[in-house]
N, C-alpha and C positions, 0 to 999 in steps of 0.2 A: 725194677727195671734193669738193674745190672747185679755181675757178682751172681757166686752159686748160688740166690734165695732165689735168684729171677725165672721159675720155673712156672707154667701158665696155671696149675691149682696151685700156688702160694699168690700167685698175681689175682685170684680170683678170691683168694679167700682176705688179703687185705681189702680189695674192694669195698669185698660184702663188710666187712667187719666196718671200716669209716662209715660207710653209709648206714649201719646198724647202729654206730656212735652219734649221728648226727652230722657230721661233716658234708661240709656244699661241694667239696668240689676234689677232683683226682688228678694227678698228672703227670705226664710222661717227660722225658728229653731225650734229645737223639746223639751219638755218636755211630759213626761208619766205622771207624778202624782204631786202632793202639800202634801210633808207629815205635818202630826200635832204633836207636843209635845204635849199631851192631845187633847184639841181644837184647841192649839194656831197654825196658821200655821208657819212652819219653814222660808220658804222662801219667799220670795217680792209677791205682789197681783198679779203683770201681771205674774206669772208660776201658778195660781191657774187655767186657763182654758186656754188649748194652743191644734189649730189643728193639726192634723197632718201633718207633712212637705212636705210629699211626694205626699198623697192625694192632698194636696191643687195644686203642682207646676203639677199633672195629669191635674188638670182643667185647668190652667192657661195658659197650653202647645195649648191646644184646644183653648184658646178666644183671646192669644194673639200674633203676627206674630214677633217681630225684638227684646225685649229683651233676654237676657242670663237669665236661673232660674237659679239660687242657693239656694243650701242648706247650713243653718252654724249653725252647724253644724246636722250631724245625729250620733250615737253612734254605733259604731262596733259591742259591747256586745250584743246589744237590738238582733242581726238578725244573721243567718245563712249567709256565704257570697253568696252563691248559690240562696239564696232567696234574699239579696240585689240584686246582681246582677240582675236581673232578674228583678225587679221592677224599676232599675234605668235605664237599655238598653228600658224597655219601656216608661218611662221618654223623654229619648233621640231622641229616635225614634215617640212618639208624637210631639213632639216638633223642630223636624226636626233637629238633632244637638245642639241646644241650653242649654244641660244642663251643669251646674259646680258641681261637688260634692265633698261637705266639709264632712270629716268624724272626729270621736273625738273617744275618750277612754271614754268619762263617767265619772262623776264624784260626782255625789249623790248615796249613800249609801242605800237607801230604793227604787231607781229604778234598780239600779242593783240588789238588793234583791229578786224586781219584775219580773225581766227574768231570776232568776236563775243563777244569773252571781258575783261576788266581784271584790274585790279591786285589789284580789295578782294577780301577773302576765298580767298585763293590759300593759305593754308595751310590751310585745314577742306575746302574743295573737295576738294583734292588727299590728304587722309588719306580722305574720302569715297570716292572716287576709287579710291584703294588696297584699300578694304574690298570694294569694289565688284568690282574685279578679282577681287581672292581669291576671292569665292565666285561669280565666272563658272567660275574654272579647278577649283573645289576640290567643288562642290556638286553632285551628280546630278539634284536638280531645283533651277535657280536662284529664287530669289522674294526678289529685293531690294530693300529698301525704304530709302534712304536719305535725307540732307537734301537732298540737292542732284541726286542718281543715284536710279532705279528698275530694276530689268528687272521685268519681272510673271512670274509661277509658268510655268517653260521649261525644257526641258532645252536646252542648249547642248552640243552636239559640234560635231567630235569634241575630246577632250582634248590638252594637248598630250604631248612625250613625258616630259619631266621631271615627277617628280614629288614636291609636289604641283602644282608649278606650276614654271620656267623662273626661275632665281633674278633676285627684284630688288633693283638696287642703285640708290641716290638721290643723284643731285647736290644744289648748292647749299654756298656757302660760309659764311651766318649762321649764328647758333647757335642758332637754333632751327631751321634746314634739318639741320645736323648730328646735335643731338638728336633730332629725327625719325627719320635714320636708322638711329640705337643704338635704337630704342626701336623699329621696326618692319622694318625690311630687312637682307635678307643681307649689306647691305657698302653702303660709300660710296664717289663715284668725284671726284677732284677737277675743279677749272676749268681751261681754259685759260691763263686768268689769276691761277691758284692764285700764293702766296711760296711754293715748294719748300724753301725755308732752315725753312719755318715748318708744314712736314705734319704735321710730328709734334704739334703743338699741335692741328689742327685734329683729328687722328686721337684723339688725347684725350678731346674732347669726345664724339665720337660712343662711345668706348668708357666713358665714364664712365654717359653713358645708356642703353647698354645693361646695364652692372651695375643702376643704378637700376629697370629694366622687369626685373629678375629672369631676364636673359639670359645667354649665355655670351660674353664680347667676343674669345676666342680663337677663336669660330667664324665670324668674320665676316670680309669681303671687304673690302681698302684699297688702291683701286687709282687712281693717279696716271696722270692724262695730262701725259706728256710733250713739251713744246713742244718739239721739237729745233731750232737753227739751229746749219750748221757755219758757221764763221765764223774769219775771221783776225783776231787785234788785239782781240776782242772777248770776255770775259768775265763770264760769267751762271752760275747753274746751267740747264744742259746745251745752252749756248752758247758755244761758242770748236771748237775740234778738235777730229775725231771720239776721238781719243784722250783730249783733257779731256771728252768728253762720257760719254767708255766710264766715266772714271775715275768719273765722276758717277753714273751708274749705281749703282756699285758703292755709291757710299755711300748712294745713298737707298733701298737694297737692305739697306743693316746699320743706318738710322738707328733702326730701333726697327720698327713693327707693317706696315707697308705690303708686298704681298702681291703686287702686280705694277706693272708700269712697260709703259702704251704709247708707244709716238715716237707724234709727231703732226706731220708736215713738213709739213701742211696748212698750218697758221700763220705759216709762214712765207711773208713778203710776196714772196720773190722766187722761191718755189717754189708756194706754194699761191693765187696774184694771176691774175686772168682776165688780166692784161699780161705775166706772165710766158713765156718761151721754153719749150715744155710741153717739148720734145725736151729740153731742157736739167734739167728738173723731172725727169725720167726718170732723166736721166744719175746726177744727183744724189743720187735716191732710191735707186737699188740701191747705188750707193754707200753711201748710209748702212746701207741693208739687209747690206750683208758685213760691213761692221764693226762694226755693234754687235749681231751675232748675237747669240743664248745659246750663251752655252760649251757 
């Protein structure tokens, strides 16, 4: 997805490759821009060159037959919901039912800048937002009238293939992003910058507001993105060796409610950096693709 490996034959041949492994499921994140304090860039090297999320899982839908795409996330602010929708039911519909969509509020300052959008009001927007979608994907004649969101009296096709709608699950690590999630989405998906020593807590929250919204929290999605770095001399969770990382797996697989674990080698600076040797980002990647299969 980002950094020199992120070329569309290296994106096609990890595909194929998980899904030749066994792997359920693929997925993308989005970044718009890399701001600069002067020159200096603000943020980490793997956000200096990132595709987009949605284009990328259009293609992937085409080349690949039995994983789930995921998005984790895409941002509310960035899109009209009329225009997501619309680009996500065709998602769904390439892809035969197989897409999940993570959505988020946003949280860099100079890409909300970028679509015209800030900071204030980013939690009512986005529950707006939400209601908004629903009754694009759920409604036979739409006529929404919201605070912030309209479509006037339409029917919108076509539908997508999940029904009633292509499940969504919501980033964000406060707690009132987390509550959110117990209390309106299929499942929460964590940060890159998530404490993995500390999911379980976060996964709490979101299951406690969902009891509270009169929900079931057994039926809901808790899915951890996995920063992977292999590494020698160095220890983190699912940092040091592919075998300390396999080990790791395992445990944040029995730590309690969490429901799937993606790798994300993106984040790493010396595989997902527009400076990195992409040949080399390759090597490394199926590398970690053999070994930390699913049994």
């Amino acid at each position: 997805m980002s950094g020199s490996w992120a070329e569309p034959a290296n994106t096609l041949e990890i595909a194929r490759k998980a899904e030749q492994l066994g792997y359920t499921s693929l997925w993308t994140f989005q970044r718009l821009l890399s701001p600069l304090d002067g020159d200096t860039p603000v943020l980490d090297p793997q956000y200096r060159r990132v595709d987009d999320p949605l284009a990328i899982l259009a293609y992937l839908a085409g080349q690949t037959g039995t994983p789930r795409l995921g998005v984790a996330v895409v941002n509310m602010p960035y899109y009209a919901p009329i225009v997501l929708a619309n680009i996500l039911t065709t998602i769904d519909r390439l892809s035969g039912g197989r897409l999940d969509v993570g959505l988020g509020l946003g949280w860099l300052p100079p890409e909300l800048e970028a679509v015209g959008q800030g900071l204030e009001q980013r939690g009512r927007r986005g529950a707006d937002f939400l209601r908004c979608l629903q009754a694009i994907w759920t409604d036979d004649v739409v006529d929404y009238q919201g605070e912030f969101y309209r479509v006037p009296r339409s029917r919108v096709e076509p539908k997508a293939v999940q029904r009633p709608h292509p499940p969504i699950l919501l980033g964000g690590m406060a707690p009132a992003a987390l509550r959110r999630a117990g209390r309106v989405a299929a499942g929460w998906i964590s940060s890159s910058r998530a404490d993995l020593s500390r999911i379980d807590e976060y996964i709490a929250v979101v299951r406690e507001a969902a009891e509270r919204a009169g929900r079931d929290p057994a039926a809901l999605r808790f899915i951890c993105r996995g920063v992977v770095k292999v590494r020698t001399g160095e220890r983190a969770p699912l940092v040091g060796s592919l075998d300390q990382i396999r080990s790791d797996l395992d445990e944040l697989a029995a730590a309690g409610h969490l429901t799937e674990t993606f790798l994300d080698l993106n984040f790493d600076p010396e595989i997902g950096s527009p400076d990195a040797d992409p040949g080399e980002s390759m090597r490394r990647a199926h590398e970690a693709l053999e070994a930390l299969a699913p049994s």
